[in-house]
C-alpha positions as CSV (number, residue, x, y, z in Angstrom):
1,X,109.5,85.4,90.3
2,X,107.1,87.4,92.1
3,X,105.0,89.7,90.4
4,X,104.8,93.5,91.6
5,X,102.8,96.0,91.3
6,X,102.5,99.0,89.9
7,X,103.4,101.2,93.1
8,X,105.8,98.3,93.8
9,X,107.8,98.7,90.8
10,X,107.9,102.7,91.3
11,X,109.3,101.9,94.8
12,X,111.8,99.4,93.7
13,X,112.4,102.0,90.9
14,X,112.8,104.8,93.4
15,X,115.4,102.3,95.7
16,X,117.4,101.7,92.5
17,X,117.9,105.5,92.0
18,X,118.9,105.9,95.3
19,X,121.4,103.1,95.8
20,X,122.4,102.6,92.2
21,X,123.0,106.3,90.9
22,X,122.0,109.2,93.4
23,X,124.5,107.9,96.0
24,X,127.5,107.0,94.2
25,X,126.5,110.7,92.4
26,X,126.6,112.7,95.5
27,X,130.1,110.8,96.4
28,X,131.7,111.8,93.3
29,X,130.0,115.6,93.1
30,X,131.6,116.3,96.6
31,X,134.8,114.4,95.7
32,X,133.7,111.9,99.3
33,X,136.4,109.2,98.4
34,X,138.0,109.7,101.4
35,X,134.9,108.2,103.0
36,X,134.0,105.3,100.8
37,X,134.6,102.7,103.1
38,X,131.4,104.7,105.3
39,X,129.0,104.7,102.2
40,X,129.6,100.6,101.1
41,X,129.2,99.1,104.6
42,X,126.4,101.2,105.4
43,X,124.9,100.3,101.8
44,X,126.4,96.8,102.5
45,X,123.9,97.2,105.4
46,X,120.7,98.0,103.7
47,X,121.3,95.1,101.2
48,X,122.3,92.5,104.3
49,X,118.9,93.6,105.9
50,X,117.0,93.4,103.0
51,X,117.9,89.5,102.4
52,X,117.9,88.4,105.9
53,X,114.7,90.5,106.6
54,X,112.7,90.4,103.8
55,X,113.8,87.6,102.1
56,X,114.2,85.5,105.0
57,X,117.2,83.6,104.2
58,X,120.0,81.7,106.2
59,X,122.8,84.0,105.4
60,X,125.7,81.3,105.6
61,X,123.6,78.0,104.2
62,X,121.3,80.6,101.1
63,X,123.6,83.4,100.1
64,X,127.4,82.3,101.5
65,X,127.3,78.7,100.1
66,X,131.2,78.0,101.1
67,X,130.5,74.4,99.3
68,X,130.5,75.8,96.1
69,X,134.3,76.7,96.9
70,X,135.5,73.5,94.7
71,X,138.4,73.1,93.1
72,X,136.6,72.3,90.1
73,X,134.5,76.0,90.6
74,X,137.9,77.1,91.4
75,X,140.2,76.4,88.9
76,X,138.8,78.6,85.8
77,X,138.9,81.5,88.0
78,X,142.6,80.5,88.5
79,X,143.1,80.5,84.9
80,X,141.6,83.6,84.0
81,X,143.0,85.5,87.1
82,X,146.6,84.3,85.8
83,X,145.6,85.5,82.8
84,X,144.8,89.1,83.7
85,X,147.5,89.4,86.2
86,X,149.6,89.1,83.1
87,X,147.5,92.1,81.4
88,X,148.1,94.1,84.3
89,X,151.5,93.7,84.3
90,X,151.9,94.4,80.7
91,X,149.4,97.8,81.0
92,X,151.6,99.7,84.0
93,X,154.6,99.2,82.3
94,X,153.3,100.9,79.0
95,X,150.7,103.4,80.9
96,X,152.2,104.0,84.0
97,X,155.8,102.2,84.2
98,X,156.5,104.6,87.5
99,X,154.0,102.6,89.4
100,X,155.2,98.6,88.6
101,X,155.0,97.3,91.8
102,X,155.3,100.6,93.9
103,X,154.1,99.2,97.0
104,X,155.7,96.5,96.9
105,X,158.9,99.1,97.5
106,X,157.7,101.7,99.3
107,X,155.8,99.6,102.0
108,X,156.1,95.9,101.6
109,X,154.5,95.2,104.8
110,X,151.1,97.0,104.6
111,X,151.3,95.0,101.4
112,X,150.3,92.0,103.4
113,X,147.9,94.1,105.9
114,X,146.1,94.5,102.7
115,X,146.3,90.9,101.6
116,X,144.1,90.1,104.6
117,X,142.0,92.9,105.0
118,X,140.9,93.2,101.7
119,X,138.6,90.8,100.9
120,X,137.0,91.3,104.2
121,X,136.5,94.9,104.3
122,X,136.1,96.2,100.4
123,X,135.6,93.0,98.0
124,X,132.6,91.0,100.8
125,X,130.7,94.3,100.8
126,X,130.9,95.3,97.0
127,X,130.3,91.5,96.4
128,X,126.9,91.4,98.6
129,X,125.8,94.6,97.1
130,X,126.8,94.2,93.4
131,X,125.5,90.5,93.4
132,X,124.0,88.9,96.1
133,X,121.0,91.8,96.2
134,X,121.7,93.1,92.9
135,X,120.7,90.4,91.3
136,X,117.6,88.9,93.7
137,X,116.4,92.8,94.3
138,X,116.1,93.8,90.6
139,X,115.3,90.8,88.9
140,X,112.2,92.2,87.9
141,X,114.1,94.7,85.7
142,X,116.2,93.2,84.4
143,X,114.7,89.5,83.5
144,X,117.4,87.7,81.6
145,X,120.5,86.4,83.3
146,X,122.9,88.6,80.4
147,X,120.8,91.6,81.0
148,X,121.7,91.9,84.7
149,X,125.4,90.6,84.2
150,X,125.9,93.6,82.2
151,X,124.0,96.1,84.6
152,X,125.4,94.6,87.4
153,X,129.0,95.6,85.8
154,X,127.7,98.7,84.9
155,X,126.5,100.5,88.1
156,X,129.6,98.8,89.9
157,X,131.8,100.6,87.2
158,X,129.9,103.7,88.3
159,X,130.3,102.8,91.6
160,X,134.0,103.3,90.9
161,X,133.7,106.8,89.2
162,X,134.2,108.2,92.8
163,X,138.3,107.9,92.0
164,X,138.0,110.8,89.5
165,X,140.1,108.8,87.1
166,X,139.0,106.6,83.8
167,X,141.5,103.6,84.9
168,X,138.9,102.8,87.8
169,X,135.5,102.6,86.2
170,X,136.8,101.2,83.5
171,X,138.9,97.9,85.0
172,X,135.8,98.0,87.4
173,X,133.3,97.5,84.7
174,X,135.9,94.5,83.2
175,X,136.2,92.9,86.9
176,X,132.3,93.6,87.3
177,X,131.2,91.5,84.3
178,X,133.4,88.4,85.7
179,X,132.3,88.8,88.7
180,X,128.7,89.2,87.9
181,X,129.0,86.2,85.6
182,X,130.9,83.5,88.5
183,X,128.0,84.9,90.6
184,X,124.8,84.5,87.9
185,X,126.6,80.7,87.5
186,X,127.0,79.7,91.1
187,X,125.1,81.9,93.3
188,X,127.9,81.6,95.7
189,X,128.8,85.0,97.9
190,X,132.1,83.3,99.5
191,X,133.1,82.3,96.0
192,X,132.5,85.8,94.4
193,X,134.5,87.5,97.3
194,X,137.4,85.0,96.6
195,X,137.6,86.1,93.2
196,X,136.9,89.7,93.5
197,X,139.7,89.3,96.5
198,X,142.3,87.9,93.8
199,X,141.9,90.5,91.5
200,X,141.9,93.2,93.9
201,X,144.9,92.6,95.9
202,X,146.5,91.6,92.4
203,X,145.6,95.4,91.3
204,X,147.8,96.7,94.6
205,X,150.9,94.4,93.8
206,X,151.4,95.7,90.1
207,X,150.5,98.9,91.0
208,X,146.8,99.5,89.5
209,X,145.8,100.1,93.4
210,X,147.1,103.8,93.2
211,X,144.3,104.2,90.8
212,X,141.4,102.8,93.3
213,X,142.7,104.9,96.1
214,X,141.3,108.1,97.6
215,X,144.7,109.0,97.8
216,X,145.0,109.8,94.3
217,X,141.5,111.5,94.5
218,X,143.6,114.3,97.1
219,X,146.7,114.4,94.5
220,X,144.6,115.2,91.5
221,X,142.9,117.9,93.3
């Protein structure tokens, strides 16, 4: 790991502030939901710059790695995903019973619109952010491999706060320690996105999705 300096660290410090907690701050203070998709790609950006620039690394061959996608790297997340599907289920019919596969009624095809587009346009982002730079970037604050599992579920639960509601940050901060932990194990983008893709467009089938959607931002307002 390469050793900073002082000034160095206060920089990185500064960049953490900014990306980590002043801009996901200023979203939720001006209620800026509605334009989430603006902040991540242009933060999904900055962090795509930083690797390919800075780092100097082959996107697809150092930070995609599509042959990690085994079936034996594939099959636990199967199991879990199965798993939690199931505690979905079981949590919208106690908490929110109205919802139970709402979308699946009210607009069965965008249901498969989102299917697709999903992974490429929210869960690829969030995944290169939250992992891929997360943890190369701020390795030297957080040194140990649980240390930045955790904190890389954290400031993507806060990330989350933006949808003014606790079932977001909180089923973030769940999904972020998985998917920091498949990530700190394989270092694989295209397998994190996979998984982070499952989960997400599980959250829209069940009916969770209502809660990660500016839409009910507007309604609560």
């Amino acid at each position: 790991m390469k050793t900073l300096s002082r000034l160095g660290y206060l920089l990185l410090a500064l960049e953490f502030l900014l990306l980590c907690v002043c801009l996901p701050s200023v979203i939720i203070y001006n209620v800026w939901a509605r334009y989430m998709f603006f902040f991540l790609w242009g933060a999904a950006g900055y962090c795509l710059l930083h690797i390919i620039v800075f780092r100097r690394k082959d996107f697809f061959k150092d930070i995609w790695k599509w042959d990690v996608v085994t079936w034996g790297n594939m099959k636990p997340i199967l199991v879990r995903w199965v798993f939690a599907v199931i505690a979905m289920i079981l949590f919208v019919y106690f908490y929110d019973p109205d919802r139970m596969f709402e979308m699946t009624r009210s607009r069965p095809y965008f249901l498969f619109v989102l299917f697709v587009l999903y992974p490429i346009l929210s869960a690829l982002p969030q995944e290169l952010i939250f992992c891929s730079f997360f943890f190369h970037r701020y390795a030297p604050f957080f040194r140990h491999k649980t240390t930045r599992i955790i904190m890389s579920a954290v400031v993507f639960a806060y990330a989350h706060v933006l949808y003014i509601n606790a079932i977001a940050p909180t089923l973030s901060f769940i999904g972020g320690l998985i998917f920091a932990q498949t990530y700190a194990k394989t270092r694989s983008l295209a397998l994190v996105t996979i998984e982070h893709s499952l989960y997400g467009n599980a959250l829209f089938l069940v009916g969770l999705g209502w809660y990660f959607y500016s839409g009910a931002v507007v309604a609560s307002h």
